[in-house]
C-alpha positions in Angstrom: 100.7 158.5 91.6 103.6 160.7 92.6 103.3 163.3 95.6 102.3 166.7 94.4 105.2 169.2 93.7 104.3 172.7 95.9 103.3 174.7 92.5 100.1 173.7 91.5 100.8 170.8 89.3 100.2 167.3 89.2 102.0 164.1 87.6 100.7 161.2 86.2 102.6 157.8 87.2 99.7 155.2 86.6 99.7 152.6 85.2 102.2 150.5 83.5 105.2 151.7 81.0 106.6 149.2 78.6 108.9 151.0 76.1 108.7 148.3 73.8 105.1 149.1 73.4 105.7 152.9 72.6 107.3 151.9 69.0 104.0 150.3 68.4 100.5 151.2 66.7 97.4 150.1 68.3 96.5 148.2 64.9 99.6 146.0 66.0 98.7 145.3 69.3 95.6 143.6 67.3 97.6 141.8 65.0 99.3 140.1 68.1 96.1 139.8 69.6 94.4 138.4 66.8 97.5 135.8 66.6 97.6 134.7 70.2 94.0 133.6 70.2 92.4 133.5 66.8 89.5 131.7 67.2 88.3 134.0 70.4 85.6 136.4 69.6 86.4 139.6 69.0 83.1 141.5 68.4 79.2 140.5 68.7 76.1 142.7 68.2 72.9 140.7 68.5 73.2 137.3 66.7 76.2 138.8 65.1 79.6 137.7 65.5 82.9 138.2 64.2 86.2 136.2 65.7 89.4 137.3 65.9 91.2 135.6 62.6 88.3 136.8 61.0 88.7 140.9 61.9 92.1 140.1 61.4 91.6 139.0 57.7 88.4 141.4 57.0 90.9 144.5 57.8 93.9 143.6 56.3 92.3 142.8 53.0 90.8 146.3 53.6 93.8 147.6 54.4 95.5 146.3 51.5 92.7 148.3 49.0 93.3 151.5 51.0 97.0 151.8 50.4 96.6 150.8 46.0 94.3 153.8 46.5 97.2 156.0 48.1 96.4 156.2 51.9 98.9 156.4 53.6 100.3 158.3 56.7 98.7 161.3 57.1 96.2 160.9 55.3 92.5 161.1 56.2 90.4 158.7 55.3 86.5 159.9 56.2 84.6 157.1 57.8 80.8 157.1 57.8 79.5 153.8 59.1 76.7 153.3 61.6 77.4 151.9 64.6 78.6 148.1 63.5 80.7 145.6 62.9 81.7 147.1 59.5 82.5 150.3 61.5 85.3 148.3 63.4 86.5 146.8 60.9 86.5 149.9 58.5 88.3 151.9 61.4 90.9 149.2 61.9 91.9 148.9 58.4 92.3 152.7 58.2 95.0 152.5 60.9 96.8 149.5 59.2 97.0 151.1 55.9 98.5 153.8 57.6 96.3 156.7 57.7 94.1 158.5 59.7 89.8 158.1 60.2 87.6 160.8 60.4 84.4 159.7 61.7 81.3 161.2 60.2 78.0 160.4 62.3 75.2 159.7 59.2 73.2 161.1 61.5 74.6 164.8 61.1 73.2 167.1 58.9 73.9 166.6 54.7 76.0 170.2 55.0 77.9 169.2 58.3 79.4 165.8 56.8 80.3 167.5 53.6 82.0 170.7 55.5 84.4 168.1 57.7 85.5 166.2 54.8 86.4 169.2 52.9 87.9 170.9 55.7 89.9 167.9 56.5 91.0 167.8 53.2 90.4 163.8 53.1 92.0 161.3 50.4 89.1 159.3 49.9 86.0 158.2 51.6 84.8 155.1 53.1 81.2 154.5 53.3 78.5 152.1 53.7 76.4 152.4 50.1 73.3 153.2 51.7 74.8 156.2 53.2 76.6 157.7 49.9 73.2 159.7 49.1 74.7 161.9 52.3 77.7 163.2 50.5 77.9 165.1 46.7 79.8 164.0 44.3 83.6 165.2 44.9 86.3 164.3 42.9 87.7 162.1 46.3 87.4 158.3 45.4 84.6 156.8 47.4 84.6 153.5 48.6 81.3 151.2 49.5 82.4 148.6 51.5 79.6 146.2 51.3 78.9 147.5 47.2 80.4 148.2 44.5 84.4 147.8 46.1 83.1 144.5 48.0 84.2 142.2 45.2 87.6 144.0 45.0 88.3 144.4 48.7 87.6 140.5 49.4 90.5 139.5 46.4 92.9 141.3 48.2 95.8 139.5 50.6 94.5 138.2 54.5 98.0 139.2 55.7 98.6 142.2 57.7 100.1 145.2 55.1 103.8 146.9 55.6 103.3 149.0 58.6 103.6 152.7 57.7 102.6 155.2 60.3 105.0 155.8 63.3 104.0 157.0 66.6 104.2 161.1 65.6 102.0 160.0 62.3 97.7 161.1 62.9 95.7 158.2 63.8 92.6 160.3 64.0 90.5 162.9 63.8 86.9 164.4 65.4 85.7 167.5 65.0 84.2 169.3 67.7 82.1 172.6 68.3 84.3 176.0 67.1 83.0 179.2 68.6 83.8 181.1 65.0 80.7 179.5 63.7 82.6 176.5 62.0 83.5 172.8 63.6 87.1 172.2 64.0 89.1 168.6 63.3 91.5 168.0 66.5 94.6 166.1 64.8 95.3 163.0 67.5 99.0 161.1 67.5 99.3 157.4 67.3 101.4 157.9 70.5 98.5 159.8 72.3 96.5 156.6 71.8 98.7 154.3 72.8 99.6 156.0 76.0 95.7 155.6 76.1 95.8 151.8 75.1 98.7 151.1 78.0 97.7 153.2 81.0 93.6 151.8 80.5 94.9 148.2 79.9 97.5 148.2 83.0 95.3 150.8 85.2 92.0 148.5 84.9 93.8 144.9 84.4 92.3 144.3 81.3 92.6 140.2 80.3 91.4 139.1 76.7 88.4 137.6 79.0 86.5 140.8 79.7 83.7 141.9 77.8 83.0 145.6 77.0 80.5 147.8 75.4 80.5 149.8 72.6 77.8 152.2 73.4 79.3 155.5 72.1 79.1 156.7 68.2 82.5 157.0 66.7 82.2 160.8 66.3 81.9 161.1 70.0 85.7 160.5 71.0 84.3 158.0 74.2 84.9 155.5 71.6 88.1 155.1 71.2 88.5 154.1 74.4 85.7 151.6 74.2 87.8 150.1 71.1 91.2 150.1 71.1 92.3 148.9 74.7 90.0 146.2 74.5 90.7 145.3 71.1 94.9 145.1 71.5 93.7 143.2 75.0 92.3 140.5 72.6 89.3 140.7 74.7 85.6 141.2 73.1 83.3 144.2 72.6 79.7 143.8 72.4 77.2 146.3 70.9 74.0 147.1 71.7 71.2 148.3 69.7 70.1 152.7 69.6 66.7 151.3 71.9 69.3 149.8 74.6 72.2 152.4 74.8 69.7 155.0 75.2 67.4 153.6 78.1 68.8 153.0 81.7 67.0 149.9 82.2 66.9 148.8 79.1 70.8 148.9 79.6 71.4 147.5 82.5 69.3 144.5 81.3 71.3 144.0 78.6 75.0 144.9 80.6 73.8 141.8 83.0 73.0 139.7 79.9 75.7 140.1 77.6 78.0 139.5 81.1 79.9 142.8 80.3 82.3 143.2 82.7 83.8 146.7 81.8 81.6 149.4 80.5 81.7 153.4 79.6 78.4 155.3 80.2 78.6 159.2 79.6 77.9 160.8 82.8 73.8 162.2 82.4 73.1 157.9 81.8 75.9 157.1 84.3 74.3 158.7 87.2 70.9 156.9 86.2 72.2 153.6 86.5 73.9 153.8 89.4 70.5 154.2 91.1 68.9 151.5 89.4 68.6 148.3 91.0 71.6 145.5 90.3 72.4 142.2 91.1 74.1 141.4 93.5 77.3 139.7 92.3 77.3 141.4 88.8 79.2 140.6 86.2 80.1 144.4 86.0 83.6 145.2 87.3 83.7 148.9 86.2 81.8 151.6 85.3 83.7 154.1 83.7 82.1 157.6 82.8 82.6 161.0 81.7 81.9 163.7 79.4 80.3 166.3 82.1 80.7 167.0 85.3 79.7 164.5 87.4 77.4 165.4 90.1 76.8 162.9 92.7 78.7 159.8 94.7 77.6 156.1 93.9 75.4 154.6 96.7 76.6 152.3 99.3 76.1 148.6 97.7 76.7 149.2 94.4 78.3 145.9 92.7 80.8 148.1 90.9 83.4 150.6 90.6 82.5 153.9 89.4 85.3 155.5 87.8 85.1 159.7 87.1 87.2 160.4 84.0 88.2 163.9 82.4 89.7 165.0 79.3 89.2 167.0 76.1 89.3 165.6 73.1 92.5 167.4 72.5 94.2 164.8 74.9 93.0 161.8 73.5 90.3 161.1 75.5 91.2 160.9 79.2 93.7 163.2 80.9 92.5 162.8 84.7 90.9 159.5 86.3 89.6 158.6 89.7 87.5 155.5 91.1 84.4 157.7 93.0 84.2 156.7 96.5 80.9 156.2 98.8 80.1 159.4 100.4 76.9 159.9 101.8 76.0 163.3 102.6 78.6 165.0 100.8 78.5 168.9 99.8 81.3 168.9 97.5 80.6 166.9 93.7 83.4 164.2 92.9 87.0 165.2 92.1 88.1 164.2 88.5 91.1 162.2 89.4 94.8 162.6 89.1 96.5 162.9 85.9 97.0 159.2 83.8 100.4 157.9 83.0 103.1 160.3 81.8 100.6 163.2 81.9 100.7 166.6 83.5 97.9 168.9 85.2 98.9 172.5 85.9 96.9 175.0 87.3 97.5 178.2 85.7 96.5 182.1 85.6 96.2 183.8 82.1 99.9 184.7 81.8 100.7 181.0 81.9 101.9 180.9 85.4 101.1 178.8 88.2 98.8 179.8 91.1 99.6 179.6 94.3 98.7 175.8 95.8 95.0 175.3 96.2 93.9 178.2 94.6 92.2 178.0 91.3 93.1 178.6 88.0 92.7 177.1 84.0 93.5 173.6 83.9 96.6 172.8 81.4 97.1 169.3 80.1 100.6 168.3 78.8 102.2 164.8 78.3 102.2 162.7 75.2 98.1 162.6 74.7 98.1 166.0 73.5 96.7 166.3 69.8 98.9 167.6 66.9 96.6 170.6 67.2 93.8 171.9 64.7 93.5 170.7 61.4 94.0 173.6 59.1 93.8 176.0 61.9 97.3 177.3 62.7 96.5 180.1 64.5 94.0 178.4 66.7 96.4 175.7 67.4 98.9 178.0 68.8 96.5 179.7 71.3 95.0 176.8 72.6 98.7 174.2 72.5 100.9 176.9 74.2 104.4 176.9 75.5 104.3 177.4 79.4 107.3 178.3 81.8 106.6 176.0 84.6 109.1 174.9 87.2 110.3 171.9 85.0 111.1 173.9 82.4 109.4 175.3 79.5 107.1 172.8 77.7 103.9 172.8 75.1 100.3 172.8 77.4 96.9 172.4 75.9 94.8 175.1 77.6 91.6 173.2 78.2 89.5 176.4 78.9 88.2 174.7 82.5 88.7 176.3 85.7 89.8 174.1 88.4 92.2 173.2 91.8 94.5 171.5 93.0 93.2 169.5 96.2 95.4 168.0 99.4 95.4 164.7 98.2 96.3 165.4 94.5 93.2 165.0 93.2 91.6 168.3 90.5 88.4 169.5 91.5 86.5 170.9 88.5 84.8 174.5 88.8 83.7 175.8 85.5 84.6 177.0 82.5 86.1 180.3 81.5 84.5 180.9 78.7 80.6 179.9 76.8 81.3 176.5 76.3 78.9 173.8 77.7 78.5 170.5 77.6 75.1 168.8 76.2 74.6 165.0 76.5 78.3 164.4 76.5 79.1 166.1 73.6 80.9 169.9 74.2 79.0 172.4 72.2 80.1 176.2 71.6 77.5 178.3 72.1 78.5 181.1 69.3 78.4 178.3 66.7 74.8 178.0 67.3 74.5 182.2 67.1 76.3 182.5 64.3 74.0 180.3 62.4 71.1 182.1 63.8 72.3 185.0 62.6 72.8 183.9 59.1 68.8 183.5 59.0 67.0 185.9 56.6 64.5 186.6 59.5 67.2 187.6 62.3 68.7 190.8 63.6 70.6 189.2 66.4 70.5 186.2 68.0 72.4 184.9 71.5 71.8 181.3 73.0 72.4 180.2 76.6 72.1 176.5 78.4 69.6 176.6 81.4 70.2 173.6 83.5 67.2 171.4 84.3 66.1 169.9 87.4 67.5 166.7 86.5 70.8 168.3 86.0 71.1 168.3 82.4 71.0 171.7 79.9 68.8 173.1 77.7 69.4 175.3 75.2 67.6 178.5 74.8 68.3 180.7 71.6 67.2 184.6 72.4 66.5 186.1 68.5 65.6 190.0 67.3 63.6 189.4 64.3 64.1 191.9 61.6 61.8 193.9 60.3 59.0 192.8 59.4 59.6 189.1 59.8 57.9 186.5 61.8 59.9 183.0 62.2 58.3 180.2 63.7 60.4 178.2 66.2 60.3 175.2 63.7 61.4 177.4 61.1 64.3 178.6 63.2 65.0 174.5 63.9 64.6 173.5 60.3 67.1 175.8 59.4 69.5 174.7 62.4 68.7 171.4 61.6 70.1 171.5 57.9 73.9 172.8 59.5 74.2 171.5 63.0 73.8 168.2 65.1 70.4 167.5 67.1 71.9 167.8 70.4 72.6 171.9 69.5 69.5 172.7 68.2 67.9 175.0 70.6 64.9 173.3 72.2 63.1 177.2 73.0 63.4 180.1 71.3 62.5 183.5 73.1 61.6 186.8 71.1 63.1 190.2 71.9 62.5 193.7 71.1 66.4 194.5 71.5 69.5 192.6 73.1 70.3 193.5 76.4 73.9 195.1 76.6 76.4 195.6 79.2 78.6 198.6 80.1 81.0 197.2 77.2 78.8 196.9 74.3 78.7 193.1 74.7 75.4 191.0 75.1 74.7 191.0 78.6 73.7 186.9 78.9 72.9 187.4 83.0 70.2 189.7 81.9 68.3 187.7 79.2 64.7 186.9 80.3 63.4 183.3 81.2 61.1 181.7 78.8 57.8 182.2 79.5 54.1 181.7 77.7 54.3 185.4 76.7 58.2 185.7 75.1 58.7 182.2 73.6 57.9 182.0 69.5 55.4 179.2 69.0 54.5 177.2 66.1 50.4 176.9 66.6 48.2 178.7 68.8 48.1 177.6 72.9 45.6 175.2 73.1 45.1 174.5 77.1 45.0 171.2 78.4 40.8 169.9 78.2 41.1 166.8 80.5 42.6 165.6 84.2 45.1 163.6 82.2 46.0 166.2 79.7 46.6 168.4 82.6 48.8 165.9 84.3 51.0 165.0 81.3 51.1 168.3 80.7 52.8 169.4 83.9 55.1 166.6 83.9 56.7 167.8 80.6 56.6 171.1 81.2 58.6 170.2 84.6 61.0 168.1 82.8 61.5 171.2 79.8 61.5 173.7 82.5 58.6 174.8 80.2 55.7 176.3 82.2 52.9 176.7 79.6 52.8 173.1 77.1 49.7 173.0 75.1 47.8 170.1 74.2 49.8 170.4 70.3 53.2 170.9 71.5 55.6 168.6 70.9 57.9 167.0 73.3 60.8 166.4 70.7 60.1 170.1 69.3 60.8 171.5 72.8 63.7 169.9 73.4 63.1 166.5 74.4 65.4 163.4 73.8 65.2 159.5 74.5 67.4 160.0 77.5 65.1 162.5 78.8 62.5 160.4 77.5 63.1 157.8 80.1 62.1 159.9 82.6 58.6 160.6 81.0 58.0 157.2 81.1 59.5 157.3 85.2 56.9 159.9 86.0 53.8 158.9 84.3 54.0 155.4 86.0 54.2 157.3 89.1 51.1 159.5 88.4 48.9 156.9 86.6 50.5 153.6 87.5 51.0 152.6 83.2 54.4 151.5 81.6 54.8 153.2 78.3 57.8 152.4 76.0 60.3 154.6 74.9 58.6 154.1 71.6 55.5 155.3 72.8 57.1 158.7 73.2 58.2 159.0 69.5 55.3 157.7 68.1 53.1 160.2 70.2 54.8 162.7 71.2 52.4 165.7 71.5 50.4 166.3 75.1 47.1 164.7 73.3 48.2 161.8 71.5 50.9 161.0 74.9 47.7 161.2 76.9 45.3 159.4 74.7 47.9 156.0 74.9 48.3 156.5 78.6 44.4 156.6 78.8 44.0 153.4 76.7 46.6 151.7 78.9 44.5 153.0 81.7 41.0 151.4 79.9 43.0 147.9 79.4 44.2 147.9 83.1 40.8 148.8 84.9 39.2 146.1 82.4 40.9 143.2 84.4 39.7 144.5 87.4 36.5 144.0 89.6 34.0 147.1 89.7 35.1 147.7 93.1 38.9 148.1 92.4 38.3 150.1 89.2 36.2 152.6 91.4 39.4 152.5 94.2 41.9 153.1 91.4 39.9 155.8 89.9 39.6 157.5 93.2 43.3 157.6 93.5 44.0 158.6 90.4 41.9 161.9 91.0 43.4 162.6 94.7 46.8 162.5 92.0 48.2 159.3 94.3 48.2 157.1 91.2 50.9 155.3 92.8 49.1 153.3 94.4 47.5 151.8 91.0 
């Protein structure tokens, strides 16, 4: 990295730069790869396996069917795959015939994958056939990869088709949050990604024998830096199933097994498996994170780098990077690096100026990662992709909305954000989407949601709703209705009801002076039922601690309130602690109210006790009322 200037800016210098590699696409670099070493493996999930030639071939031929349809650059291509091999070989064909992917998560709501591919005005859409049910018929050609097309794409050539896109032509596009109520596509360059591609293959010495995970969806713009480096490195990526990903043992089993040797975690899982216990060597190299702030130092021991990484998806991917040191004790959280290659931070006030050095301000990204702008959105795209006058002249900055400083060694320190925006399991969520469609409910006046932050460090949403006269919503009927227009992770896990919405001096909802959910404000769906036994009491409380949630009845749900399978793991942490059990992660979604969750821990209980003599029953049962069921 260079020296820091005296404005408060900082310059990206790491890792290599090979101009011959900047006339490239990343689909290229896989061609070479594929021809260097053919019969190496190039993806495996489970007893799946797919070599090089063989992605090579299964693209092409892909690729070939894409362009007779008229894909070409600039042209969207909507992608909706689940996580698999025919996901990587659907994206890579996209690139080589030229256009652009738009990945569309099947797990998002019917009206949400319909709304993106309009909005991005796509040419076609590429599918898997069981997931064609999720879209209407449009007068967009669809195409079912393993159906109806299979017979067709298979006839086509094995050899790589004429190149068309050029580094300024769109390689991709995810949509994110949009505070207007609405999702919005962020355009990326081919050039973006492979300044991506060449800093993360020079900065981490990537050889074709590493092994790296695939643990992000597509839609969730981690991915394309599990893919793409790894792929052009010729090296292999192996993916693990939704039950591994999502459980921090689970996963590090499976890292250790597989022998991945490079691996991205977003930060909430990150910081759990850093704590777990590893071997000691590990095949693990690096653990690369982001996606939230990251909160705490790795401990002394650990068999791996941990490497902090920050950047919108407006510039592709990662814009700051930093391997986090050991530092016991420490009162400050990690810095988020220094900028990557041939990027620029600059700490700015609102008139686009700099501040003066080590004084904070909104971090501005500039350098070849930064997107196109907003698909369709003009106006947005010039308020957010602005021209600053900095010291090195007048150039276009992407105004990231983060507040931040420079420190003494170069490093950005993140503070917060400027405006509502908050980050929930990775994924960056406007809050005034999730208001607006509140507010479009028959049953609501007004409506205004906030993230409290739990003890473990992660948020919960909290949506704050005057009901209209004479109306009486349910919280699931609030969710339901969410549900059908928004992704899980930004459906409000509590809903509070209010008589009127607290104002400030300006007219504006005053979010400081919104209540905290209680028994007595909170809309439930059935009447409190109290806990009626010592373990019901016990699960109880370690839910509602968990939820932040002080009154959970014996019906409640812990999905409903705002649970997930990351969160999940730490149910299954605690009630080992308090009654000395293992339950799966399936146990929690196949009972996942206070009575059924404690009716399996108290079978578990029953079958444990039965191996036991009379004596040690009675001495576990004793310390399983003194609540010291740790020692079961």
């Amino acid at each position: 990295m260079t020296e820091m200037p005296k404005t408060q800016e900082a310059n990206g210098a790491g890792g290599s730069s090979n101009s011959d590699l900047r006339s490239l696409c990343v689909h290229q670099l896989v061609s070479l790869a594929a021809a260097r070493t053919p019969e190496a493996a190039a993806v495996v999930m489970g007893s799946e396996r797919v070599f090089y030639c063989e992605l090579e071939a299964s693209a092409n031929r892909l690729a070939h069917y894409l362009q007779s349809l008229g894909v070409g650059p600039d042209r969207v291509v909507g992608l909706c795959m689940e996580r698999s091999i025919d996901q990587i070989v659907g994206a890579l064909a996209i690139l080589k015939a030229g256009g652009a992917y738009l990945p569309l998560d099947p797990s998002l709501p019917a009206l949400r994958l319909s709304f993106m591919l309009e909005d991005a005005q796509a040419h076609l859409l590429l599918a898997q056939e069981h997931l064609l049910d999720r879209f209407a018929a449009g007068a967009r050609p669809v195409v079912a990869a393993d159906g109806a097309d299979k017979k067709l794409i298979t006839s086509q050539h094995a050899n790589p088709p004429e190149c068309l896109a050029m580094p300024e032509h769109l390689a991709y596009v995810i949509y994110t949050s949009g505070s207007t109520g609405a999702p919005k596509g962020v355009a990326i360059l081919h050039r973006g990604l492979m300044n991506l591609v060449e800093w993360h293959l020079g900065n981490f010495a990537v050889t074709p024998g590493d092994r790296a995970s695939y643990t992000a969806g597509l839609s969730f713009d981690a991915a394309v830096w599990e893919l793409w480096p790894y792929l052009a490195a010729g090296a292999c990526i192996h993916v693990p199933q939704d039950s591994v990903r999502n459980a921090p043992e689970a996963l590090r089993d499976w890292l250790v097994s597989e022998g991945i040797t490079v691996s991205f975690a977003p930060t909430p899982m990150a910081e759990r498996l850093i704590h777990l216990q590893w071997p000691s060597p590990a095949p693990l190299r690096i653990l690369l994170t982001g996606g939230d702030a990251l909160r705490c130092y790795p401990p002394e021991g650990l068999p791996f780098l941990l490497v902090n990484n920050y950047g919108p998806t407006e510039c592709t991917v990662v814009a700051t990077s930093a391997i986090v040191p050991h530092k016991n004790g420490a009162s400050a959280p990690p810095a988020i690096g220094r900028p990557i290659a041939n990027t620029c931070i600059h700490i700015l006030d609102g008139q686009l100026q700099s501040v003066a050095p080590g004084s904070p301000g909104e971090i501005c990204v500039s350098g070849p990662g930064l997107a196109r702008g907003y698909l369709n959105r003009p106006e947005l795209t010039d308020s957010k992709f602005a021209s600053a006058r900095l010291a090195a002249g007048g150039q276009r900055v992407y105004r990231t909305g983060d507040i931040g400083r420079l420190l003494p060694d170069g490093q950005i320190a993140f503070l917060g954000r400027v405006d509502d925006q908050v980050k929930i399991r990775g994924f960056r969520v406007e809050l005034g989407e999730i208001d607006c469609a509140l507010r479009e409910q028959p049953s609501v006046e007004a409506a205004a949601v906030v993230a409290h932050e739990l003890p473990d460090g992660e948020k919960s949403l909290v949506a704050y709703v005057v009901q209209k006269a004479g109306a009486q919503p349910s919280a699931s009927e609030l969710k339901y209705a969410l549900r059908s227009r928004l992704p899980e992770y930004m459906v409000p896990a509590n809903f509070v009801r209010l008589g009127s919405m607290p104002l400030s001096s300006s007219g504006k909802i005053d979010r400081a002076a919104l209540p905290a959910p209680s028994a007595e404000n909170s809309l439930r769906d059935t009447p409190y039922v109290a806990p009626r036994t010592p373990i019901e009491e016990r699960v109880a409380e370690i839910l509602g601690a968990l939820l932040r949630n002080e009154q959970i009845g014996v019906d409640d749900n812990f999905f409903m309130l705002g649970g997930h399978s990351l969160l999940g793991t730490q149910v299954i942490a605690r009630m080992r602690a308090a009654f000395g059990v293992d339950l799966a992660l399936r146990d929690i979604f196949e009972a996942a109210t206070v009575a059924d969750l404690s009716a399996r821990v108290e079978q578990l209980l029953v079958a444990r006790l039965e191996q036991l003599t009379d004596e040690e029953a009675q001495r576990e049962l004793n310390a399983l009322e003194r609540g010291h069921a740790g020692s079961l």
